[in-house]
N, C-alpha and C positions, 0 to 999 in steps of 0.2 A: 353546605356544599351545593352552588347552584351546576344546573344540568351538565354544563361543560365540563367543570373540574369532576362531575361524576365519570363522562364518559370517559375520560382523561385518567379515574381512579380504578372505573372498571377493565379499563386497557393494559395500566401496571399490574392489575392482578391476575390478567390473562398471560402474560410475559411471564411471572413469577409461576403461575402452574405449570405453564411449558417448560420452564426450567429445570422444574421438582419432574416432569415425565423422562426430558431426558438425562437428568442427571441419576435418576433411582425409580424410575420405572414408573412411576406414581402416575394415573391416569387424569385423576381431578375431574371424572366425568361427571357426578353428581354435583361438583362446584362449579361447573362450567355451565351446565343448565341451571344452576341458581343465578349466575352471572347473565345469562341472555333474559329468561323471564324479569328479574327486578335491578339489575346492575349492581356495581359495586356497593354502593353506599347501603342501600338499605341489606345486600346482602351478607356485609361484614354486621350489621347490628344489628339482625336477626341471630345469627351463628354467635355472636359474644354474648348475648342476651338467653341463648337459651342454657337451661339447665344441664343441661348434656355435653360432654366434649363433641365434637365432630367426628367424625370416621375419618376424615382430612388430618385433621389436629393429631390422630393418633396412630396413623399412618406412617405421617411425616416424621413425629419426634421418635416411632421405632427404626427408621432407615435413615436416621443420622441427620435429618435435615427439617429439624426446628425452625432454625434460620427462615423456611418459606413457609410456614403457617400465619396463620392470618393473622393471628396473635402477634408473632415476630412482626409482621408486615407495619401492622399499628402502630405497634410501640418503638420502633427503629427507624422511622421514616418519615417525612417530611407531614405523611397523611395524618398522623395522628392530632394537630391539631382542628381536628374537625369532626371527632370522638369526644363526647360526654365524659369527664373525668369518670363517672362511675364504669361506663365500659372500660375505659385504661384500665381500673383497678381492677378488671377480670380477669382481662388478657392479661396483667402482669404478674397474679396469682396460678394462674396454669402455667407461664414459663418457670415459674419459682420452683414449681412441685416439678419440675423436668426435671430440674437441675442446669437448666441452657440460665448462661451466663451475659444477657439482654444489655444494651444499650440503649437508655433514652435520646428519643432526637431530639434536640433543641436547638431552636431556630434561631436567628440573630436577635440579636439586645433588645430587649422593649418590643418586637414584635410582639402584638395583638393575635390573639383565636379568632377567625371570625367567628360572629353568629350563626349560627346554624338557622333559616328560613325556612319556617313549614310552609311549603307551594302550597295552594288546593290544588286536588284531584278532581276528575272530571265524574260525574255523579253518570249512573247507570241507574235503568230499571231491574225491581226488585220484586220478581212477581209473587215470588212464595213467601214473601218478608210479614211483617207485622204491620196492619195497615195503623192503628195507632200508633207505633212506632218511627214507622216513614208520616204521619200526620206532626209529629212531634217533632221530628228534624223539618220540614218544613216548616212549621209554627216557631223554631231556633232561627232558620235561617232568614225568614221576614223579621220578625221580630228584633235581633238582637246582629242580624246580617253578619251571620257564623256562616264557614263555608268548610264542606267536605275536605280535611287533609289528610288522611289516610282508611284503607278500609281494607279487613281482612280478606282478599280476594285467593288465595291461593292457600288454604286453610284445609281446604275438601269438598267434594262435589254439593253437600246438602251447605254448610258453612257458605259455600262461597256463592248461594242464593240469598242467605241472609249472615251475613258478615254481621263483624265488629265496625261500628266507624265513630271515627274523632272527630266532632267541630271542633273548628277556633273560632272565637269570635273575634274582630279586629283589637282587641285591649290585650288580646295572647291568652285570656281562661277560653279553656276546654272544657267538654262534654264527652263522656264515650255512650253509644248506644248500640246494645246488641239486640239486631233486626229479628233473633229468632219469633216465627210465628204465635207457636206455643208457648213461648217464655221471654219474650222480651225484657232485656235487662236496661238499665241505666247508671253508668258509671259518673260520681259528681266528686267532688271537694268539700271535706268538710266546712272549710273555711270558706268565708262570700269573698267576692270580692272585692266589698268593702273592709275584709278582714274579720268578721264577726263569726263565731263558731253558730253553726243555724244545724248541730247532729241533733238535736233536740225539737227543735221546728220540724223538719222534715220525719221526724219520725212519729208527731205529730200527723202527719200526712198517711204515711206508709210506711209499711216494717221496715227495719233497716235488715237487709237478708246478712252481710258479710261487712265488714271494715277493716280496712287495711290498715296498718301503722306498727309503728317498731319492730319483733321481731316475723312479724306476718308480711312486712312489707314487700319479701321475694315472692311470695307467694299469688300475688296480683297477676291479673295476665302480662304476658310476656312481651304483648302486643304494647299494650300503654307503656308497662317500664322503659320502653325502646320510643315510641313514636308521638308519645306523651306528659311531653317536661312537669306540664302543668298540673298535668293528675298525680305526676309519679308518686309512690310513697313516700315518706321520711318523717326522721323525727320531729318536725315541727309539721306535719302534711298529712291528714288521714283522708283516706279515698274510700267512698262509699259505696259499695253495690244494694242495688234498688228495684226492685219489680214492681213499679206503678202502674196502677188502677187506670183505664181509660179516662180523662178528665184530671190525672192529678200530675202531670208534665210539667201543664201551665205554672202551676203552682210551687212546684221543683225549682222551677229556674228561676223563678223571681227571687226568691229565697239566695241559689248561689249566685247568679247571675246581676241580681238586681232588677229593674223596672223596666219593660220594654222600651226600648230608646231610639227603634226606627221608625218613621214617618208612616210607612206603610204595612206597618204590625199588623194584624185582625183586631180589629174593635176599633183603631182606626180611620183616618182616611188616606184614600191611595191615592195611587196617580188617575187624573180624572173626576175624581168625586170631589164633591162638597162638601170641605172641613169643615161649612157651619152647621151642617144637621147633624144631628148624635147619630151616634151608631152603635148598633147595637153586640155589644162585646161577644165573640164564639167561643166555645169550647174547642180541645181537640176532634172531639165526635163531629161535628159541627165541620170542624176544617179538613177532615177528611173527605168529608162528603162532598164538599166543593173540589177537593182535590181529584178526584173520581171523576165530575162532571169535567174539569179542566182536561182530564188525561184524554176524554174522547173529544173533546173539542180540538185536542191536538193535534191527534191521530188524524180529524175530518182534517185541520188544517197543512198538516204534511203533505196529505194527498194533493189538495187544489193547487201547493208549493209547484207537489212534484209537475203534476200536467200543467204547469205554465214555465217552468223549466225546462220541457220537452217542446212544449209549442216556440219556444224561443228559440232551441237550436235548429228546429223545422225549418225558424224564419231567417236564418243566417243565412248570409251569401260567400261562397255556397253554403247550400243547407248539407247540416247532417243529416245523412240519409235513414240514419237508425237511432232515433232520440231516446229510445226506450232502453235501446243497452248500452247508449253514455250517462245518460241521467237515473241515477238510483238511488232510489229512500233506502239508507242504512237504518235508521234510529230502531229498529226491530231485532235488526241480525245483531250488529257493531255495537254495541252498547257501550265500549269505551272509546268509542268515536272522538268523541265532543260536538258534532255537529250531527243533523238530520239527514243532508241530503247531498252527494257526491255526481259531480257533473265532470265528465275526463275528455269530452271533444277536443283535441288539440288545437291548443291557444285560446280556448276557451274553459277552463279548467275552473273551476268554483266547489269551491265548502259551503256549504246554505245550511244555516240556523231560518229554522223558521220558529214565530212571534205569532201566535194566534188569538186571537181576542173578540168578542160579540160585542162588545160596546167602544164607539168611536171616542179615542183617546189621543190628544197627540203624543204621549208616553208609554212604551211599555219596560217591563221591568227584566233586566240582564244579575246573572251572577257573575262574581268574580273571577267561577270557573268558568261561564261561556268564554268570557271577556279576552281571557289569557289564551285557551285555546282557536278563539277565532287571529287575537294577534300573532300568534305562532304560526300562523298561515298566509299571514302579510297580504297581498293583492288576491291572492286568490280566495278572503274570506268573506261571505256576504249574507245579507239577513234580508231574511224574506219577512215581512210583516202582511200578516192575513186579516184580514176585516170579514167576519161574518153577519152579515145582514140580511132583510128579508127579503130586498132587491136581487141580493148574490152576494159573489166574494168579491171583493177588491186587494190586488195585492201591492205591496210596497213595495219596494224593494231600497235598501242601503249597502253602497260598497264605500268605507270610508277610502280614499278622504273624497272620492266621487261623492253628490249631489242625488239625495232619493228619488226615483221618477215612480211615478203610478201605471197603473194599468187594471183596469175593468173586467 
């Protein structure tokens, strides 16, 4: 379900609550704040996924109108192709035990499901998280150039500092990893994906804490069942849970994952260096530590962003008379931003990613998640690329399909 036909699903489900309030009084105020925080789609496949009926679901089918539960809504209507057969067979097992008398929608001849597209989501700071752990999905996401599709953000106030989150890597296998401090978890597939069962190698490695498969398969979090095809349990499919050692990630993922296969992995060479010298291969420990020095280097670079973001509305004709309360570093507050830096001077409006770097590169490196969210912003999205040297900073600047200009 790409964005639109969500908006589009979460709009029919606002209509059918309105329905249910004035046809039989049903307020649907606990559905409707699930409806604004994540939208239709992820909100009917949390509610079908969970263990629990709804306080909706049992509302509805005691004041005579099953017909608008969410369940009905699925299984009767055009939306349900775009539901996981296993949720259908949830929702069609609690209509059954009503006794409502359901109608499957079926669409015209030979129409196609689409695929369901796991977007990436826009990656946020994790303060209280596991610095191994966020060392680990960075060393996933160089590596194997996986990108954040989903993360438990609205789980609980301590949860939603160190969520659950799922990579994909572009071949469609998944990783789940939970960021908690104290216990970081990692959720894998038994099976590589070359196919080869490796429960026995990895346990080699580390304890196997939990395995999912056959009748434990419900018993997984509720979160993957729903937002992770590729972990899901089944009978040909066992999902491992994992608490690895600092240093034993690397070694995790080669196993499900295979050999790192991006250009610019750690122990490689990047953009800028010279692929003929060896290099000397890291650890997680290792890639943490860099990752620490990167975060303040960032920070320094945000800042120089912002004061030359401000100097430039100074220099407009006319000038903004107040550059300090058009132009603002979110990346601190806004954490599901997607970009660093908000500039709102009218007609001059800009989203600024900023690029920070100590060594002169013509390349630097963009995720999938920047990439999407800065196109989502169209003309008004732009990258600020910072050079830190011993001269000073030099900033870039790129507004596609505009020509980069520099400045000193």
């Amino acid at each position: 379900m790409n964005p639109t036909q969500d908006e589009q699903f979460t709009d029919f489900l606002r209509a059918k609550a309105r329905e249910g309030k004035a046809a039989v009084g049903y307020p649907a105020t606990q559905f409707h704040q699930m409806l604004n925080a994540d939208g239709g789609f992820r909100t009917v496949k949390q509610l079908l996924a969970a263990q629990r009926l709804s306080s909706g679901f049992s509302e509805l089918v005691l004041r005579g109108r099953t017909d608008l539960t969410v369940e009905a809504l699925v299984v009767e209507t055009e939306w349900r192709r775009h539901f996981h057969p296993q949720l259908l067979e949830i929702a069609e097992k609690r209509l059954r035990r009503t006794g409502y008398e359901f109608k499957r929608f079926e669409g015209p001849a030979g129409a196609a499901a689409p695929q369901e597209i796991i977007a990436p989501v826009v990656e946020r700071p994790l303060p209280l998280a596991s610095p191994d752990a966020l060392a680990a999905a960075e060393w996933l996401k160089v590596a194997y150039g996986g990108g954040l599709t989903w993360e438990s953000r609205k789980e609980g106030a301590q949860q939603g500092e160190t969520p659950l989150r799922i990579y994909t890597v572009p071949e469609g296998a998944q990783v789940a990893i939970r960021m908690n401090k104290a216990s970081p978890a990692l959720y894998v597939r038994a099976t590589s994906t070359a196919g080869v069962d490796v429960t026995e190698a990895i346990a080699a490695i580390t304890p196997i804490e939990r395995s999912y498969s056959g009748l434990e398969q419900y018993e997984a979090p509720s979160s993957l069942l729903v937002h992770a095809p590729y972990l899901k349990p089944a009978p040909t499919n066992t999902l491992l849970r994992l608490n690895p050692e600092p240093g034993q990630y690397k070694r995790i993922f080669e196993l499900v994952l295979g050999p790192p296969r991006a250009a610019g992995a750690p122990g490689g060479a990047g953009p800028g260096e010279n692929s003929s010298v060896a290099q000397r291969p890291i650890d997680e420990e290792e890639f943490r530590r860099r990752q620490e020095r990167n975060a303040e280097t960032g920070r320094q670079g945000e800042l120089i962003a912002l004061d030359w973001e401000r100097a430039r509305l100074a220099n407009l004709v006319p000038p903004c008379p107040e550059p300090e309360r058009y132009a603002l570093r979110i990346s601190s507050e806004d954490v599901g931003a997607g970009y660093d830096i908000i500039s709102t001077w009218p007609d001059e409006e800009r989203v600024i990613e900023v690029k920070t770097t100590t060594v002169a590169a013509p390349e630097f490196f963009m995720t999938e998640n920047e990439r999407l969210t800065l196109a989502a912003h169209g003309q008004r999205a732009w990258i600020y690329r910072v050079e830190l040297g011993d001269a000073g900073a030099k900033v870039t600047v790129y507004h596609d399909p505009a020509p980069p200009s520099t400045a000193s």
